[in-house]
N, C-alpha and C positions, 0 to 999 in steps of 0.2 A: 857895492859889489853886484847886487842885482841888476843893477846900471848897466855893467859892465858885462856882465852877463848875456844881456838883451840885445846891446851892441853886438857881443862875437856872434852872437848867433844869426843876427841879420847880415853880418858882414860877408855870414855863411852862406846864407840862403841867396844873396843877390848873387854872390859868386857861383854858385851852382845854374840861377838863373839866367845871368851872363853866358857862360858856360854853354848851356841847352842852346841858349838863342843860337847864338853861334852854329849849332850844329844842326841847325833846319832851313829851311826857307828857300825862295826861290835863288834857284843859280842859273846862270848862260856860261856858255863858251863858245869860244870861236876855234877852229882845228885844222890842220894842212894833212893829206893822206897821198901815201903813193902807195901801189901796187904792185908785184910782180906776179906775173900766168905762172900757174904749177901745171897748167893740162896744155891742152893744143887749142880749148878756145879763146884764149887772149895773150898778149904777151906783155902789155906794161898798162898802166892805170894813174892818174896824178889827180885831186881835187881840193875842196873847199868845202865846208859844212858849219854852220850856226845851230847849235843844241841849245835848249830854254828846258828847263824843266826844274823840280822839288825836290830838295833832303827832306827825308823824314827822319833822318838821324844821320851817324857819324858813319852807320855803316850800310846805307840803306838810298837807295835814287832814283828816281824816274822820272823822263822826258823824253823830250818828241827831236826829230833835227830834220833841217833842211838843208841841201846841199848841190854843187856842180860836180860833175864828176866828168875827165876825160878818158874816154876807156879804149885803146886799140885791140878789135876784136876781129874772128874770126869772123866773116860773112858769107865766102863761098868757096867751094870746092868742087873740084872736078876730078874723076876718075874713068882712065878709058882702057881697053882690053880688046887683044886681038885674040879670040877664039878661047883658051883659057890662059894665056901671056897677058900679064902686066903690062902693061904698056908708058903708063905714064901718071902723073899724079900734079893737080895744079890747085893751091890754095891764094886767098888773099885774104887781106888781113884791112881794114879799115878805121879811122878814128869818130869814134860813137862819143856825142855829146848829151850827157845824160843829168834829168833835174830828179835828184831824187830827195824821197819822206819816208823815214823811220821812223821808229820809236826807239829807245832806249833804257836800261836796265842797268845796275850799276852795284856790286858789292864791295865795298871798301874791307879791308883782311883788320884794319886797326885804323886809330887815329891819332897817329904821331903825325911828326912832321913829313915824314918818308912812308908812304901808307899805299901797298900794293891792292889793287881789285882785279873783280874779275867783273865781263861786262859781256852783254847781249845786246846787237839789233838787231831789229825783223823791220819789215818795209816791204817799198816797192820803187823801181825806178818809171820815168817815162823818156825812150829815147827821140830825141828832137831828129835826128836822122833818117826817120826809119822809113820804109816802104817799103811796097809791094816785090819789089824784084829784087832786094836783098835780107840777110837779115837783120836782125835786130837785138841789142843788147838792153831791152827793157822788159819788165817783171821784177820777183820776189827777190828782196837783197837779204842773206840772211848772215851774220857776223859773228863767233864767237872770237873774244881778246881778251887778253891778260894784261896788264900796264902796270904804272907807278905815278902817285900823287905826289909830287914835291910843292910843301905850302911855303909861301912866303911869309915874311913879317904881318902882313896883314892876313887874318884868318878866314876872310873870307875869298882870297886867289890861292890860285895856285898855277903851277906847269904840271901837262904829264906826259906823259909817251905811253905806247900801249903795240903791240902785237899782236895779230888777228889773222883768223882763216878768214876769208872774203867769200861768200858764193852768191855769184851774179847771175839772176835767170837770161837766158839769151836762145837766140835760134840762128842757123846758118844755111844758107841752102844749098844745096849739093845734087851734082848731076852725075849719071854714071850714063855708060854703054855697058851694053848685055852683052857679058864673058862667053856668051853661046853663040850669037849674033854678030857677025862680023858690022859696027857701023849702026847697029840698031839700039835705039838708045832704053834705058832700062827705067829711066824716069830723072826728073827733076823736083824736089821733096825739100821741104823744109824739116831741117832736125831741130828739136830743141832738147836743152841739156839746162847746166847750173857750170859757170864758168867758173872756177877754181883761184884764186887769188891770196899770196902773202901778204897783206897791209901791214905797215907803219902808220900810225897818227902821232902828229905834236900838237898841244892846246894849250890853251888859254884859259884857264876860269875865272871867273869874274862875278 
């Protein structure tokens, strides 16, 4: 009986230990992102991202990601005025290749098979485009999302999808003529702002 005893109860404890293992340790994923502009400084966005980082539990994650991003952003604008008349308005819009490093944060809601989070990055882009006579769509990348973990038969993959505000630092430069001034120009200024973005991501975990 004591036997028997001894057995259930190790049978217990490895089960429990199994268990844990499973729900720590190093993870990666691989992820596919598109974006849609919600303001006037981008209008669409598509890339690529590799995440490495630790569970420290079932509901608990942190890691770093690297990633390509294609971003079409706003770069310049022009505004001109005859006297106090409108006259005209002229933007362009550019495709920004951008190598960005995040960090990553990760709250899982449960741990079933079907196990929603909610999820943070902070970062910084570098735009491989950039220069001096336009602007530029690199700086602070900051991301709140919501998603869904769907695990497979093996417990340590899974697929997920996630939802996200996107806000991408950027700058654009913009020229005006002086509304007083017939022809006299009122400057040529670099603005910078936080570009505005809907994100979809699908992944991989591995």
């Amino acid at each position: 009986m004591k036997t028997k005893l001894f057995l259930l109860v190790a049978l217990i404890v490895a089960t429990v230990s199994v268990s844990d293992a499973q729900s720590k340790g190093y993870e990666k994923s691989i992820e596919l992102n598109g974006g849609i502009g919600l303001d006037n400084y981008s209008k669409y966005s598509f890339g690529i991202s590799m995440v490495n980082g630790y569970r420290f539990s079932d509901y608990f994650y942190l890691g770093a990601g690297v990633g390509y991003k294609n971003m079409n952003s706003l770069y310049y604008t022009s505004t001109n005025y005859v006297g106090d008349r409108y006259t005209g308005y002229y933007e362009s819009f550019d495709s920004r290749n951008l190598i960005q490093l995040y960090a990553r944060a990760k709250a899982n809601l449960s741990k079933g098979k079907i196990s929603p989070f909610f999820q943070f990055d902070v970062g910084g882009s570098l735009d491989l485009n950039s220069n001096k006579d336009a602007g530029t769509a690199g700086g602070v990348i900051l991301e709140p999302a919501f998603g869904v973990d769907f695990k497979t038969r093996d417990t340590k993959t899974a697929i997920y999808v996630s939802v996200g505000y996107n806000m991408q630092g950027m700058s654009y430069r913009k020229w005006d003529l002086d509304p007083d001034v017939v022809g006299t120009s009122a400057g040529d200024v670099m603005i910078n702002g936080l570009a505005g973005q809907l994100t979809f991501r699908i992944g991989f975990k591995f």
